[in-house]
C-alpha positions as CSV (number, residue, x, y, z in Angstrom):
1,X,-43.4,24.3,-69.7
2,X,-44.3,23.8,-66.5
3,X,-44.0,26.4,-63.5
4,X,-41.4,26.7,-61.2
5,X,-41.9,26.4,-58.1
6,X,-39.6,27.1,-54.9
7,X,-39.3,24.0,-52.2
8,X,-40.3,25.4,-48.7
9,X,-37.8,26.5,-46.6
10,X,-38.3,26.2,-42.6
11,X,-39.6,29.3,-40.7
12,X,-37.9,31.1,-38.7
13,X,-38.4,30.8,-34.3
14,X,-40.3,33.0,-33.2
15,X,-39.6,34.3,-29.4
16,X,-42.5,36.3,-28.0
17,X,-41.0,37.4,-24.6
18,X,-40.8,41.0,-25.1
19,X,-36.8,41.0,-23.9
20,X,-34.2,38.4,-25.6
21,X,-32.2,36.4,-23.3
22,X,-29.1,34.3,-23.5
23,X,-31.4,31.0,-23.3
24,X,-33.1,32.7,-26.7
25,X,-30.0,33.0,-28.6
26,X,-28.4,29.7,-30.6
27,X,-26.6,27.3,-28.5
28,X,-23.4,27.8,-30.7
29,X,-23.5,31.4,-31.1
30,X,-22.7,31.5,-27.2
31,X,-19.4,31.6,-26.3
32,X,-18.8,29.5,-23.3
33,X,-17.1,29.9,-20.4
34,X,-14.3,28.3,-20.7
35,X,-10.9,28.8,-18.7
36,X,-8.1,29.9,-21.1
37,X,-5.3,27.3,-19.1
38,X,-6.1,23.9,-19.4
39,X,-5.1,22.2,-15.8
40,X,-2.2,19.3,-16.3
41,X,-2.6,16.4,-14.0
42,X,0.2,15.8,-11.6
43,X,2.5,18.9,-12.8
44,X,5.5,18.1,-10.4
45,X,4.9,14.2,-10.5
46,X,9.0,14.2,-11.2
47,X,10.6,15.2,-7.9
48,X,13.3,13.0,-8.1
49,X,14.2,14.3,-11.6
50,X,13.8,17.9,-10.5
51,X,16.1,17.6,-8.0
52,X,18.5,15.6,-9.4
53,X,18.9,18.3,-12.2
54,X,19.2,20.9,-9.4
55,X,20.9,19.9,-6.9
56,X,23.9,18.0,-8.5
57,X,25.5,18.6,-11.4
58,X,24.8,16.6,-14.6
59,X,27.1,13.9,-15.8
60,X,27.6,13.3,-19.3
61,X,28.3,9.9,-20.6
62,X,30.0,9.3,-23.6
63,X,28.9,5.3,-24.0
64,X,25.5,3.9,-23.6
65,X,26.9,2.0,-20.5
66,X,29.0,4.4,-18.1
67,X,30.8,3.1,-15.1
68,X,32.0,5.0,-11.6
69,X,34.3,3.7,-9.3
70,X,33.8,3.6,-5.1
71,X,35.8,2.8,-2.3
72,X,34.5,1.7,1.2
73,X,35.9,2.4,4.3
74,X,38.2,-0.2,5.9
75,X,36.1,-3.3,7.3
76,X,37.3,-3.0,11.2
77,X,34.9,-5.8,12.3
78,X,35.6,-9.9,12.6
79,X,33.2,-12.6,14.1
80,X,34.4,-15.3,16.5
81,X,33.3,-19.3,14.9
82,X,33.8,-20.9,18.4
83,X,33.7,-20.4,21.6
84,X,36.7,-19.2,23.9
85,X,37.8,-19.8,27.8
86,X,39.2,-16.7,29.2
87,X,43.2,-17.6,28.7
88,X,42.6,-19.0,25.2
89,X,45.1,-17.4,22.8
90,X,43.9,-19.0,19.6
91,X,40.5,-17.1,18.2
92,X,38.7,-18.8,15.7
93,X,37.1,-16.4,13.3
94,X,35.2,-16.5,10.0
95,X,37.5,-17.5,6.9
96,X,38.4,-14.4,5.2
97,X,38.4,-12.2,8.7
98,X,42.1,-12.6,9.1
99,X,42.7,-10.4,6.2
100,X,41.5,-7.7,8.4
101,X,44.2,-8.4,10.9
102,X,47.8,-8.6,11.4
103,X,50.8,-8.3,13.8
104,X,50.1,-5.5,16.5
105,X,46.6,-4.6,15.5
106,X,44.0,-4.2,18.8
107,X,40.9,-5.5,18.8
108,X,38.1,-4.8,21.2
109,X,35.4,-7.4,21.9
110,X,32.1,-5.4,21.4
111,X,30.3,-7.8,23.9
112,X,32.6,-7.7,27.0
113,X,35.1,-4.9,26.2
114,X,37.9,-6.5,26.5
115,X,40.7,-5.3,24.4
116,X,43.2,-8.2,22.7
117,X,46.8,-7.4,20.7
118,X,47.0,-9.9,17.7
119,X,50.6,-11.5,17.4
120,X,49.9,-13.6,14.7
121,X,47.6,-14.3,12.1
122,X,46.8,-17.8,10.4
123,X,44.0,-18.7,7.9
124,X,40.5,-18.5,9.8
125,X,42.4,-17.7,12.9
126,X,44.4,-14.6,15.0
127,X,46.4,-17.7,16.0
128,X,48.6,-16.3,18.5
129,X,47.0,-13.4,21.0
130,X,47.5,-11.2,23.7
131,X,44.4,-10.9,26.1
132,X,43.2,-8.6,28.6
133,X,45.1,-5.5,27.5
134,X,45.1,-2.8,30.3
135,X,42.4,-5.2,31.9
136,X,40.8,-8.6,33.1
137,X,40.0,-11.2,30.1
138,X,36.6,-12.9,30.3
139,X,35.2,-16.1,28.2
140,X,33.8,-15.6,24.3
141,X,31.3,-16.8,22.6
142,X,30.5,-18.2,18.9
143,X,29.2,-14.8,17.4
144,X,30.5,-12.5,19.2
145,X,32.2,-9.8,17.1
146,X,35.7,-7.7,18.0
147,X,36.3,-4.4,16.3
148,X,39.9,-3.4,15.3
149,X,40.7,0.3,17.5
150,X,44.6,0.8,16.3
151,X,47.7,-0.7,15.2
152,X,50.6,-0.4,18.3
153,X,54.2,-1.1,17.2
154,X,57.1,-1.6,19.0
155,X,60.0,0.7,20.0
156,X,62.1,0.1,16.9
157,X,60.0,-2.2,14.8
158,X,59.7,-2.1,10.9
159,X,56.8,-0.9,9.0
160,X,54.5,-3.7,10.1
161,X,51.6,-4.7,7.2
162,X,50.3,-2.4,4.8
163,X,46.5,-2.5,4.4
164,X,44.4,-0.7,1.9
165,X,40.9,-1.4,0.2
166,X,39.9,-2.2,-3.4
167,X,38.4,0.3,-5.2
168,X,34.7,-1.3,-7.1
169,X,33.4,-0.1,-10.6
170,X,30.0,0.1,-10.7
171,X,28.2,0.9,-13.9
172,X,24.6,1.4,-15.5
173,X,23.1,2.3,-18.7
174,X,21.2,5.0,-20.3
175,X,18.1,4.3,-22.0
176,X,15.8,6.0,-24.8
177,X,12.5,7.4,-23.8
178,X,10.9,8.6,-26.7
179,X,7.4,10.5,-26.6
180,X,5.8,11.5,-29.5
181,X,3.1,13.2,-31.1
182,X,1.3,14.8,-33.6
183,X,-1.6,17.4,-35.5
184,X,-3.4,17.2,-38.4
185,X,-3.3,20.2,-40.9
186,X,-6.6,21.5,-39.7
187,X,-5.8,20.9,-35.9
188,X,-3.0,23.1,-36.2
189,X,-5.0,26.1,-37.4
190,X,-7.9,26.1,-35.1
191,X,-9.1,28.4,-32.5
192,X,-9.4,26.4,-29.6
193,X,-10.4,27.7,-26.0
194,X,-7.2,27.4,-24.1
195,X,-5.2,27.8,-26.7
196,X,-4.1,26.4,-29.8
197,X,-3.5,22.2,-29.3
198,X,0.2,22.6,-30.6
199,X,0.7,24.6,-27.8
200,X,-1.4,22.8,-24.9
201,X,-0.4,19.5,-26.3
202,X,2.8,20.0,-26.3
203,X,3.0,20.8,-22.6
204,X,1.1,17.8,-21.7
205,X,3.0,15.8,-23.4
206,X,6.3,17.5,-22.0
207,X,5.3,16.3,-18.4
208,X,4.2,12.4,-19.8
209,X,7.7,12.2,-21.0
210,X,9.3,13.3,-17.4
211,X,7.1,11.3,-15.7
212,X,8.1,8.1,-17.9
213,X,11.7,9.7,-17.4
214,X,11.1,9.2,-13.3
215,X,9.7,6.1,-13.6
216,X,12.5,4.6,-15.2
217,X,14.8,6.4,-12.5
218,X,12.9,4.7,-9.6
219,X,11.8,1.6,-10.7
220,X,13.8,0.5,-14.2
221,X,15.3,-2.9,-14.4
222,X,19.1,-3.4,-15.8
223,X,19.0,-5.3,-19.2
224,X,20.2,-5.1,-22.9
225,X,19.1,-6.6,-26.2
226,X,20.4,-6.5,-29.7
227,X,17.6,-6.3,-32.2
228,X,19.4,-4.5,-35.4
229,X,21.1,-1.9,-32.7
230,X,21.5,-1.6,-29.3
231,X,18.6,-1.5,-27.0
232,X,19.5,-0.8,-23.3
233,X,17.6,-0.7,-20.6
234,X,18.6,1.1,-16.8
235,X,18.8,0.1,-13.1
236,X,16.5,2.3,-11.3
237,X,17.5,3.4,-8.1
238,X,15.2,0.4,-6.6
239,X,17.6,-1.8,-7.9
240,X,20.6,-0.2,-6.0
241,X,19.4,-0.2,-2.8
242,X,20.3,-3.5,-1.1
243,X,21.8,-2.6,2.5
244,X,18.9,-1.1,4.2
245,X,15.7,-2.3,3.4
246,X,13.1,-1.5,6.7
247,X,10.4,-3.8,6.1
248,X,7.8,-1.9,8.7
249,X,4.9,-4.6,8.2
250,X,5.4,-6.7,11.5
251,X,6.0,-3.8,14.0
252,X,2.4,-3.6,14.6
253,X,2.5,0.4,14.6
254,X,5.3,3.2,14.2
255,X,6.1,5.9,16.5
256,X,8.8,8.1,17.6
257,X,11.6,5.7,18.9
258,X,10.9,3.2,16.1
259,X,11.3,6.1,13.6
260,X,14.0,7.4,15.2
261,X,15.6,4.2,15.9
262,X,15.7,3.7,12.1
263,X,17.3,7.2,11.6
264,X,19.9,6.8,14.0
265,X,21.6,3.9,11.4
266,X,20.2,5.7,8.2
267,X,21.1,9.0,8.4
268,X,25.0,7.9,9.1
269,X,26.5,7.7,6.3
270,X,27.2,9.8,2.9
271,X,28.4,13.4,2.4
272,X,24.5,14.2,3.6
273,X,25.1,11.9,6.7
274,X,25.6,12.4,10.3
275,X,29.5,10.8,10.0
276,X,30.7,13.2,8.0
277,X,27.7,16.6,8.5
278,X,27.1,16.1,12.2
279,X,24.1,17.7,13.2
280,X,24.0,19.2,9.9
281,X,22.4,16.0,8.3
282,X,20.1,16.1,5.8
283,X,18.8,13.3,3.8
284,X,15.2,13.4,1.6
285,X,12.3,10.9,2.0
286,X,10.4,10.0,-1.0
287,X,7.1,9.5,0.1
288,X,3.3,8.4,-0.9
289,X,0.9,9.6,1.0
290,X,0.4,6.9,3.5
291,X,4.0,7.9,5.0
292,X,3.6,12.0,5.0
293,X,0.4,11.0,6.6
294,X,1.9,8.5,9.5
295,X,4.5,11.9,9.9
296,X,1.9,14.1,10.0
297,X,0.2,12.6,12.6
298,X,3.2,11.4,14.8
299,X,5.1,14.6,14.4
300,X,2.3,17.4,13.7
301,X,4.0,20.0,16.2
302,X,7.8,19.4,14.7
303,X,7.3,19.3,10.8
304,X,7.8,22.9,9.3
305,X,6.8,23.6,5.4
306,X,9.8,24.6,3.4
307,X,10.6,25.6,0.2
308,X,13.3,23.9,-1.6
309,X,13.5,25.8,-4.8
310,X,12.0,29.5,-5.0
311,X,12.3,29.1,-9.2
312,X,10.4,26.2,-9.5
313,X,8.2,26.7,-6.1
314,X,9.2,22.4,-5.1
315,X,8.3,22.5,-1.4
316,X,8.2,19.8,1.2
317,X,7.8,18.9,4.9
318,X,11.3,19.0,7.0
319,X,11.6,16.8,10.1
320,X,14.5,17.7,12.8
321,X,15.6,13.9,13.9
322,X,18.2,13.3,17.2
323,X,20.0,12.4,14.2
324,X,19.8,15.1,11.3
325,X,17.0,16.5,9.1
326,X,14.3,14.3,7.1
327,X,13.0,16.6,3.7
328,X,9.8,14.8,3.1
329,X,8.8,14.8,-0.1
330,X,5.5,13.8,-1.1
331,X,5.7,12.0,-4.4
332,X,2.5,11.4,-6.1
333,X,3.6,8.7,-8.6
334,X,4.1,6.0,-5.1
335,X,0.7,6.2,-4.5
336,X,0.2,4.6,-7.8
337,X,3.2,2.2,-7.9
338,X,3.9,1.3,-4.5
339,X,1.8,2.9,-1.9
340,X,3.3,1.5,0.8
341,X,7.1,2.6,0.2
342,X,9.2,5.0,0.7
343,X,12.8,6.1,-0.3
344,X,15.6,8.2,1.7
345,X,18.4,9.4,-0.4
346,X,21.4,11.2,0.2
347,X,20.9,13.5,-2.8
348,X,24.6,14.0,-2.7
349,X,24.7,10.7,-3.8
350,X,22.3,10.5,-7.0
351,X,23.0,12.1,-10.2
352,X,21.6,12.8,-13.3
353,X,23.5,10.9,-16.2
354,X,22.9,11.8,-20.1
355,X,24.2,10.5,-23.1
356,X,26.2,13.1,-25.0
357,X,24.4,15.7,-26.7
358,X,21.1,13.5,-26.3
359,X,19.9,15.2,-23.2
360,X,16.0,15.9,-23.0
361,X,15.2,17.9,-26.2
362,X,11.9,18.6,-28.7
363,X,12.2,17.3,-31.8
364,X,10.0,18.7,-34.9
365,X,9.0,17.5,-38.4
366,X,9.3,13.7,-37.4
367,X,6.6,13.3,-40.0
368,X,6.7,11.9,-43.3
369,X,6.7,14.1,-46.5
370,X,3.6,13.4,-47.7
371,X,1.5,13.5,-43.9
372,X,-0.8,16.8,-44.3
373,X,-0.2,17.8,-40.6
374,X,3.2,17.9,-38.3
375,X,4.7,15.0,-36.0
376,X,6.7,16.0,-33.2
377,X,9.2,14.1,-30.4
378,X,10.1,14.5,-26.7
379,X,13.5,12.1,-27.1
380,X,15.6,11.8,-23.9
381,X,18.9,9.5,-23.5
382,X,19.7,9.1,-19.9
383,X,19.8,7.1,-16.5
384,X,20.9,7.6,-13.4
385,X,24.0,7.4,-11.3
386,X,23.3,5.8,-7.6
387,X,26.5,6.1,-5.3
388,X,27.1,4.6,-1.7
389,X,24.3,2.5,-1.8
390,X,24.3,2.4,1.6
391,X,23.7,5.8,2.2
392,X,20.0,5.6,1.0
393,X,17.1,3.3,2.2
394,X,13.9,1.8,1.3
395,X,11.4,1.7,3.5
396,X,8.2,-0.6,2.6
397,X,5.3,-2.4,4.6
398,X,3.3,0.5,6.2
399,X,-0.3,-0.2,6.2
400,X,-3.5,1.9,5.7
């Protein structure tokens, strides 16, 4: 029978220095230094969806497609087709302008100031008028517009024409955003530094899914499909905005009194505008850096840092305009998407909108029965609600 005998076995490291260091002891037996919070990229990349959540209440919908209804203010404004000698009495106007007319309304040419009463109203004219009211009459010109001041009636007269504007529905949809994601058995019960990944994944993944949320706030396009269900896509608040775009590109450089300027139009109407607030105006500018920098360096001495919300420490640059006060917001996500535009909203004016009961929530054991490890959901069911259009701006075009 023959002899056993043992395989060698590697010898142990010998160190000779007469004191052990760290650089002596096995590289995994060290424990590194590792921070026990693990940094999340672009932790308040959703400022339009933080604010939306805290500054307005939240509507509910009900239906994957919601509606809202507006009403304008009464159009007090007609444009002349053709030209007029001074003692003309029949005023040619755009068809669809005498509408905005009728017996003993006064209308005040914007150009010369001259104040006419309209006696009678015909299609695409005022075919009977009064010039010259309490003053001289003077000749008018194609393009020209008048603005209606006041209806005057006569001592005794009947009710005269009842005038009142349509009320429009407007509507969006709400759309799915779904997030998920998942451990293995064994991920779940390891000691990580930082934490366990449940619990740092989790997080990350909490602000992917707002950001997506945001995205699709700004930027989302209106549409709907029917595959077996539903699936509904939202207008973003880029979509809305149609009045006041401010293409910047050809002004070959901003300052004060084209800023300004701007404001002077933009901060005039909404419940945040200088109409209806005064001096007390305040709008909010959406911006990539390329604006906060052009504001920064234009209006260095006037911006003051604020703090919007102490709870969630949101803080942002506030500019006191001639016309009311600009809350600039820096928003990390246009420097990705469009670096060269900006937003100002009347907050006042933008809501939060969530299907019922399917308002952001975490949702667990999305796995199947037989998966050794746990699959988990951020689900959110939402849109968003974008009144007055005209209240808000886009601003786009600034350059490097």
């Amino acid at each position: 029978m023959a002899e056993f005998t043992p395989k060698s076995r590697a010898e142990a490291t010998i160190v000779t220095q007469q004191l052990r260091g760290p650089e002596n002891l096995l590289a995994a037996r060290v424990v590194v230094d590792m921070s026990d919070e693990i940094l999340v990229y672009q932790p308040q990349a959703q400022p339009l969806l933080t604010l939306t959540g805290k500054l307005r209440d939240k509507r509910e919908a009900t239906n994957a497609q919601f509606f809202w209804l507006e009403r304008d203010v009464l159009p007090r404004t007609v444009e002349l087709t053709a030209d007029v000698t001074d003692v003309a009495t029949v005023l040619n106007i755009r068809a669809g302008d005498e509408n905005r007319g009728a017996p003993g309304y006064v209308f005040r040419n914007e150009t010369t100031g001259e104040q006419i009463l309209v006696t009678t109203v015909a299609a695409g004219q005022f075919s009977v008028v009064v010039r010259g009211i309490g003053g001289s009459s003077a000749p008018m010109t194609a393009g020209q517009r008048l603005r209606f001041l006041r209806p005057v009636a006569e001592d005794g007269a009947g009710l005269g024409t009842p005038k009142s504007v349509q009320e429009v529905a407007l509507n969006n949809r709400c759309e799915i955003i779904r997030t998920p994601f998942g451990f293995t058995g064994r991920d779940l019960q390891t000691e990580l530094y930082g934490g366990r990944d449940k619990g740092t994944e989790t997080k990350a993944q909490m602000f992917e899914h707002k950001k997506s949320i945001e995205q699709a706030m700004w930027f989302g396009r209106a549409f709907a499909r029917t595959i077996t269900h539903q699936q509904t896509f939202m207008s973003g608040v880029d979509s809305f905005l149609t009045t006041n775009q401010w293409d910047v590109s050809g002004l070959g450089g901003l300052n004060y009194h084209s800023i300004n300027a701007a404001l002077e139009q933009m901060m005039k109407h909404g419940d945040g505008g200088s109409l209806r607030k005064g001096a007390g105006a305040v709008k909010y500018l959406f911006a990539p850096g390329r604006w906060v920098t052009l504001f920064n360096d234009l209006a260095l001495d006037k911006l003051q840092t604020q703090v919007l919300d102490e709870q969630i420490g949101f803080s942002c640059f506030k500019y006191v305009s001639p016309h009311g006060t600009v809350m600039i917001l820096p928003t990390p996500l246009f420097d990705e998407l469009c670096p060269d535009t900006a937003f100002l909203l009347d907050l006042n004016h933008i809501r939060y909108v969530y299907f019922r009961g399917r308002d952001t929530k975490i949702l667990d054991n999305r796995q199947n029965p037989d998966v050794d490890g746990e699959i988990y959901e951020y689900m959110s069911d939402v849109s968003i609600q974008v009144e007055e259009e005209f209240a808000h701006s886009k601003w786009f075009g600034i350059s490097v």
